[in-house]
N, C-alpha and C positions, 0 to 999 in steps of 0.2 A: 517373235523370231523373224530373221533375214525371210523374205521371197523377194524374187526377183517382178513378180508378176505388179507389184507397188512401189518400182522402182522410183524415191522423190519424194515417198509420202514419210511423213513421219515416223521417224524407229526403224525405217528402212533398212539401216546399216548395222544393225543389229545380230552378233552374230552368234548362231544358235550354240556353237560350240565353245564360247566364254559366258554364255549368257544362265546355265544354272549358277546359282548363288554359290559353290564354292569353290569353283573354276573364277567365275569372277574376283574369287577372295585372292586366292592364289596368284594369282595376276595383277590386283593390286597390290600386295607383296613383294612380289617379285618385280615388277616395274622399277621402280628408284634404287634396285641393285642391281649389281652385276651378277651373283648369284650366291644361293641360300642351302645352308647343310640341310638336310632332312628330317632330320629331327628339329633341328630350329623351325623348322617351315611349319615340321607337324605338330608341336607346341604354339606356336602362335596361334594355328590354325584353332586348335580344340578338339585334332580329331587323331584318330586312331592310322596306325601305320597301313592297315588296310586300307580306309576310307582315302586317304592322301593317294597311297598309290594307284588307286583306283580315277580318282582324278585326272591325278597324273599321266594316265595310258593315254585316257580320252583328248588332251591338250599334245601330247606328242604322237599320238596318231594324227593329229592336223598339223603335226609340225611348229607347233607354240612353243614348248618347252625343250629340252636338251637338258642334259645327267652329266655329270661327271663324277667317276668313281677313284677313289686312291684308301690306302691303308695313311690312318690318322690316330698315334695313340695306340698303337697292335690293333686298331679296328677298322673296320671297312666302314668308309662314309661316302654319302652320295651328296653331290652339291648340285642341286636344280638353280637354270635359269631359265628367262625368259629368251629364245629365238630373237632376229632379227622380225622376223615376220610375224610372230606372237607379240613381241611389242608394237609394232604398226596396229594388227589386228585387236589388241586392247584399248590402242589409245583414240582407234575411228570405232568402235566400241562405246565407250564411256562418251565421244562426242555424239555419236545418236542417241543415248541414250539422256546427255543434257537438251540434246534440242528437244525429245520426248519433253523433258519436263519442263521445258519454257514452254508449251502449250499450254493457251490457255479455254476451257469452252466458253465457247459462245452460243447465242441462242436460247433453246431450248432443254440445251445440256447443261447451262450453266448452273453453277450450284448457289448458292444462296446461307450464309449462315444467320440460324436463327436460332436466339437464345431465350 
């Protein structure tokens, strides 16, 4: 997770509130749209209309995501997107978490495969 107290060090930018794995799902999803019905979201996803919207609070309580509702078909559907600032926030996201994985250890820590 993001602290500020290792500002520089690797994974730095990492930010706690995209960083459980299905916020992060979410957000890769929703990235390359404009925005996604709910159900569509929550079948891709694999999960339950709870379990989504439960997500969902967490990312729009930081202001990540945004809802839009209309009557589609006599039914009410909500189409999620990603924020202006939820997309910034995924894509310095995904970039700490590549430079995470271009480390490589050295020393002591390095590993070694042995077959």
């Amino acid at each position: 997770m993001a602290s500020t107290d290792h500002a520089g060090a690797p994974g730095a930018g990492l930010d706690p509130v995209i960083h459980p794995l299905p916020r992060l799902r979410i957000c890769a999803l929703l990235d390359p749209v404009t925005e996604e019905e709910f159900g569509a979201l929550r079948d891709l996803l694999g999960v339950s209309d709870s379990a989504l919207s439960k997500q969902l609070a967490a990312l729009s309580d930081a202001e990540y995501t945004g809802q839009r509702r209309a009557i589609r078909g006599g039914r009410s559907r909500v189409w999620v997107r990603l924020t202006p600032r939820g997309r910034r926030a995924f894509r310095a996201h995904v970039a700490a978490l590549t430079e995470l994985a271009a480390i490589h250890p050295s020393g002591s820590a390095q590993r070694t495969n042995k077959e």
